[in-house]
PyMOL CGO cylinders between C-alpha atoms (Angstrom):
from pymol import cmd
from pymol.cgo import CYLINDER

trace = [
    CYLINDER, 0.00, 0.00, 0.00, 1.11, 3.50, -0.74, 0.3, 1, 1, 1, 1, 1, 1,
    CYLINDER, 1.11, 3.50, -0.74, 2.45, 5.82, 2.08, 0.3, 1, 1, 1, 1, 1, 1,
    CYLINDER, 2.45, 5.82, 2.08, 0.27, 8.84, 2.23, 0.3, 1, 1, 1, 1, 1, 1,
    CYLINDER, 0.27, 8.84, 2.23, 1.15, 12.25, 4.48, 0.3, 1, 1, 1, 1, 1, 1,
    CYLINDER, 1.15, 12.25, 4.48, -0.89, 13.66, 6.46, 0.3, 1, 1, 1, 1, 1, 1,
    CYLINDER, -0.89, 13.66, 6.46, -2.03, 16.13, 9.42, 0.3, 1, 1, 1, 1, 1, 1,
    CYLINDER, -2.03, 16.13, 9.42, -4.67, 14.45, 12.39, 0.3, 1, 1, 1, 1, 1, 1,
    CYLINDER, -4.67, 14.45, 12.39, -5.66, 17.98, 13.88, 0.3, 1, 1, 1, 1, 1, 1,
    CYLINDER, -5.66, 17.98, 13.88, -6.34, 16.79, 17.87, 0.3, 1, 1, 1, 1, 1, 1,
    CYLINDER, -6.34, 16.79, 17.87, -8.40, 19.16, 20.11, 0.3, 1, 1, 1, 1, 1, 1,
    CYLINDER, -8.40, 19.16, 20.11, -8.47, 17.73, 23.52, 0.3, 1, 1, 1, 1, 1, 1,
    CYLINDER, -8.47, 17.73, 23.52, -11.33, 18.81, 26.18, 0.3, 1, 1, 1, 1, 1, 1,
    CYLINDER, -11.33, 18.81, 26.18, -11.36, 16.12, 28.90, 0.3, 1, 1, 1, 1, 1, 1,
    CYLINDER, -11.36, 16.12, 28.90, -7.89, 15.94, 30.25, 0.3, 1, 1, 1, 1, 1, 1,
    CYLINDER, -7.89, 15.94, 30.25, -8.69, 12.52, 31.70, 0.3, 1, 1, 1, 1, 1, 1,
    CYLINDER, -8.69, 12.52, 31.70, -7.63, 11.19, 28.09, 0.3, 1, 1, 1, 1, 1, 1,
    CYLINDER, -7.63, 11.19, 28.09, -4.65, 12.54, 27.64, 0.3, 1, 1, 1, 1, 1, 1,
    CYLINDER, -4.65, 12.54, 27.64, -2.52, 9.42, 28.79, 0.3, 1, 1, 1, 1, 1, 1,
    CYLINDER, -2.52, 9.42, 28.79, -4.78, 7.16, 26.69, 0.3, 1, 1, 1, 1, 1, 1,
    CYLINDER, -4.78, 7.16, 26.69, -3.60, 9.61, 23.87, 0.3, 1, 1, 1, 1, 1, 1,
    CYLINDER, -3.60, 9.61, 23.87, -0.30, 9.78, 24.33, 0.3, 1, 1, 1, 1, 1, 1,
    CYLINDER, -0.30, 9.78, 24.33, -0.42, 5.42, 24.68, 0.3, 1, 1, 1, 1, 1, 1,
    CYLINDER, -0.42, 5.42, 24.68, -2.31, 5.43, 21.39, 0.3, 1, 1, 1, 1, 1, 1,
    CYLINDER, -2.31, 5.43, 21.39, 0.63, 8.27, 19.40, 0.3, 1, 1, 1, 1, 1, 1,
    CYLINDER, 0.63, 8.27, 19.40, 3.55, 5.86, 21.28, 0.3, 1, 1, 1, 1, 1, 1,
    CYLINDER, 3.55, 5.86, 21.28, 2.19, 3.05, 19.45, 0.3, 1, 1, 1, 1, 1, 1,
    CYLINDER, 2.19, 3.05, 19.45, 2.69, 4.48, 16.41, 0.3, 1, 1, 1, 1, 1, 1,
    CYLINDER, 2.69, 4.48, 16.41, 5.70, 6.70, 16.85, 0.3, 1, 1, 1, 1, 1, 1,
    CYLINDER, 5.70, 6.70, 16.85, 7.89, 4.98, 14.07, 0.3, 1, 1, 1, 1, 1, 1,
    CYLINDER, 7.89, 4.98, 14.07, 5.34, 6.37, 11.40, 0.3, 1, 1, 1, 1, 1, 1,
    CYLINDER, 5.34, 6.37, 11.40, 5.09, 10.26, 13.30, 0.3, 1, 1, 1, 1, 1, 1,
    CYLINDER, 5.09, 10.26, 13.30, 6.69, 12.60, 11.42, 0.3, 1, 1, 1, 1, 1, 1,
    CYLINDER, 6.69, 12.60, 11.42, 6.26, 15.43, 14.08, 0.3, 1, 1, 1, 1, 1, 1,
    CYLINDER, 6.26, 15.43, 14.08, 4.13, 16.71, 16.82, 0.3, 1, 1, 1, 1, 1, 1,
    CYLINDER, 4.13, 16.71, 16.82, 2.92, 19.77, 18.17, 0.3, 1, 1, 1, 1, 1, 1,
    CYLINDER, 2.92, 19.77, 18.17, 0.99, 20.50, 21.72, 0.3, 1, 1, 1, 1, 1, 1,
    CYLINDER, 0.99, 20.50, 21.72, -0.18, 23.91, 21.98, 0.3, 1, 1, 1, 1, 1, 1,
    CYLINDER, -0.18, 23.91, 21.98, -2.16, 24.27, 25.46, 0.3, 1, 1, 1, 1, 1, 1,
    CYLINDER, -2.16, 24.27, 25.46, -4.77, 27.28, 25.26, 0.3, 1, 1, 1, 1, 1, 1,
    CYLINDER, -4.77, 27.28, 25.26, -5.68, 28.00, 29.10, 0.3, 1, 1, 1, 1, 1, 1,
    CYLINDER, -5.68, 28.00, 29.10, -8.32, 30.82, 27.89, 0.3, 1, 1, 1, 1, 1, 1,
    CYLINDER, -8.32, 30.82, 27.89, -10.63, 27.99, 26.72, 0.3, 1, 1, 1, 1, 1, 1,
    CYLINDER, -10.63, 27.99, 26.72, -9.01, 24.80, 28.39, 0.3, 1, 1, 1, 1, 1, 1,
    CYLINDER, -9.01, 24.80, 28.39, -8.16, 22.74, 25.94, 0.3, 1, 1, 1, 1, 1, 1,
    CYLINDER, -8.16, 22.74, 25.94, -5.00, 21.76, 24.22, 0.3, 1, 1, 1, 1, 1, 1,
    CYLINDER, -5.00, 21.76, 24.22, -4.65, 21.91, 20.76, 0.3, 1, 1, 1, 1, 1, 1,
    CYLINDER, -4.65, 21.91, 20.76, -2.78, 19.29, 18.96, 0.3, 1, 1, 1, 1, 1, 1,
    CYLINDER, -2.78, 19.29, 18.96, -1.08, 18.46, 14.97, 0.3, 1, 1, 1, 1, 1, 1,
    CYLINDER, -1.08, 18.46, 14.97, 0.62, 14.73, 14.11, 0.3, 1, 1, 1, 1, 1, 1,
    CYLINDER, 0.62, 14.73, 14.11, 2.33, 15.29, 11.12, 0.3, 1, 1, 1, 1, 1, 1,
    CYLINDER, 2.33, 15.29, 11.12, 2.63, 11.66, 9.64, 0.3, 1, 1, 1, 1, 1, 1,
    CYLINDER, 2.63, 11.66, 9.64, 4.01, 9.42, 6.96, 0.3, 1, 1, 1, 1, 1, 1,
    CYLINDER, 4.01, 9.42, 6.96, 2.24, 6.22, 6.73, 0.3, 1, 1, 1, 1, 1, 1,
    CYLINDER, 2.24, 6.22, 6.73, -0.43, 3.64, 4.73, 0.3, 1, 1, 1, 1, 1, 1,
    CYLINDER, -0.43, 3.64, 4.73, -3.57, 4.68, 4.45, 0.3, 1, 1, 1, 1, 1, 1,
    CYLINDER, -3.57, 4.68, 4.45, -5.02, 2.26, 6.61, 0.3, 1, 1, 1, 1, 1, 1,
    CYLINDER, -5.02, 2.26, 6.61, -2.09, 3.18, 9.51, 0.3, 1, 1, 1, 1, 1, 1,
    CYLINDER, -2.09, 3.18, 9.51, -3.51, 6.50, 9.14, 0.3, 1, 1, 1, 1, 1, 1,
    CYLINDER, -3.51, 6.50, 9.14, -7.26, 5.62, 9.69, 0.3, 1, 1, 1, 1, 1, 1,
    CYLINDER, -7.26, 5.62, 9.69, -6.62, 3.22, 12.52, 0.3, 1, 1, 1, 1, 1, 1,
    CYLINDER, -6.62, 3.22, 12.52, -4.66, 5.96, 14.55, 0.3, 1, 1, 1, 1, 1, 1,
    CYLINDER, -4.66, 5.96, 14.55, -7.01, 8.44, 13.76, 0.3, 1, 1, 1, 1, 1, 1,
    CYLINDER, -7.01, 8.44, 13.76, -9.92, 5.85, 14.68, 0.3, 1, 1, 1, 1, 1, 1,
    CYLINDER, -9.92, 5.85, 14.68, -8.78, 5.68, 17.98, 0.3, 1, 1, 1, 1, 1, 1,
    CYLINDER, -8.78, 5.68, 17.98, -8.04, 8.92, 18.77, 0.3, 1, 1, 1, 1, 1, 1,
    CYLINDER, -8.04, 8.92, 18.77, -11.89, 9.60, 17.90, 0.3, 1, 1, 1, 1, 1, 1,
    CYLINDER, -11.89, 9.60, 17.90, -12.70, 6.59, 20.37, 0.3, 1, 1, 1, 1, 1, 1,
    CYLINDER, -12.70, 6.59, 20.37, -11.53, 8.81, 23.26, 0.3, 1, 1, 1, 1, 1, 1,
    CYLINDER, -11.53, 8.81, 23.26, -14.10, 10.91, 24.98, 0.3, 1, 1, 1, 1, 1, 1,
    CYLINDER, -14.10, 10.91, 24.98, -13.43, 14.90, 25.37, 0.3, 1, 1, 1, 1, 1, 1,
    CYLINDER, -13.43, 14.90, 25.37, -11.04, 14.31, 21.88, 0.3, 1, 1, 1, 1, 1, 1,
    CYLINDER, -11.04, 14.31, 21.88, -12.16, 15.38, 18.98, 0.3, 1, 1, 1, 1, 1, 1,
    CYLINDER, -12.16, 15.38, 18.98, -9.72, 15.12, 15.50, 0.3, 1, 1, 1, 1, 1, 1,
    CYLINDER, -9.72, 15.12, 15.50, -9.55, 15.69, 11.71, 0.3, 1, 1, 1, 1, 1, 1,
    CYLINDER, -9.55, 15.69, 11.71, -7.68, 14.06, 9.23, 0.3, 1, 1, 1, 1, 1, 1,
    CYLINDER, -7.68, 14.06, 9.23, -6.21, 15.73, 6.44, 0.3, 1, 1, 1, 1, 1, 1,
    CYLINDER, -6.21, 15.73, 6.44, -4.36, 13.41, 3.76, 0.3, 1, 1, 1, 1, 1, 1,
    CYLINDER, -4.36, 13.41, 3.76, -2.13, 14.45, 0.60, 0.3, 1, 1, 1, 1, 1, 1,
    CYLINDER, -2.13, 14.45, 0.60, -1.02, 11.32, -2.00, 0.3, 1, 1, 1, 1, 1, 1,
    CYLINDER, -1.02, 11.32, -2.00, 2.47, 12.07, -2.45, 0.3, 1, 1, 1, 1, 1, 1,
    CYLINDER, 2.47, 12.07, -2.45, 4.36, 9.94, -5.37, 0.3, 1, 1, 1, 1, 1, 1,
    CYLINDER, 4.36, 9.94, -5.37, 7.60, 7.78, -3.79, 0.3, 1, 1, 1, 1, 1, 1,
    CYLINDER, 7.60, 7.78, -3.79, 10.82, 8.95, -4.84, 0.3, 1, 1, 1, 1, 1, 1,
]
cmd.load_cgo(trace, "trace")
C-alpha cells in the first residue's frame, strides 16, 4: 500500500484522556513525522497536529482511535504524495 502524508488535527477537552492519547501516538511513533501541543488556558483545551508518513489504513486506525476517546475530537487531512 502507498504511504500517504498527512495532518490528524487533535483538540483535547477532557484531560482525563490525555494518557490514553499519548499510549495510542507511542504506538505508532515509528510512522510520526512530528508533533505539536499547543495548550490554550483561555478555553481549556490543548490543541494538537501529528504530522505523519504512513499507509492509508495506519492512518485511519490511529485516527480511529483517537476519535474513540471521549473529550477528543480530530480531523484528518491526507495528501497522495508519489515515492521517490
Amino acid at each position: 500500500m502507498e504511504n500517504k502524508v498527512a495532518l490528524i488535527g487533535i483538540v483535547v477537552e477532557n484531560f482525563d484522556e490525555i494518557s490514553n492519547l499519548n499510549a495510542i501516538l507511542h504506538e505508532y511513533a515509528d510512522f510520526i513525522i512530528g508533533r505539536m501541543g499547543i495548550p490554550y488556558k483561555k478555553r481549556d483545551v490543548s490543541i494538537i497536529s501529528i504530522a505523519i508518513d504512513a499507509p492509508g489504513d495506519v492512518i485511519n486506525a490511529l485516527s480511529g482511535k483517537i476519535g474513540k476517546l471521549s473529550g477528543v475530537t480530530s480531523k484528518t487531512v491526507c495528501a497522495k504524495i508519489d515515492e521517490e
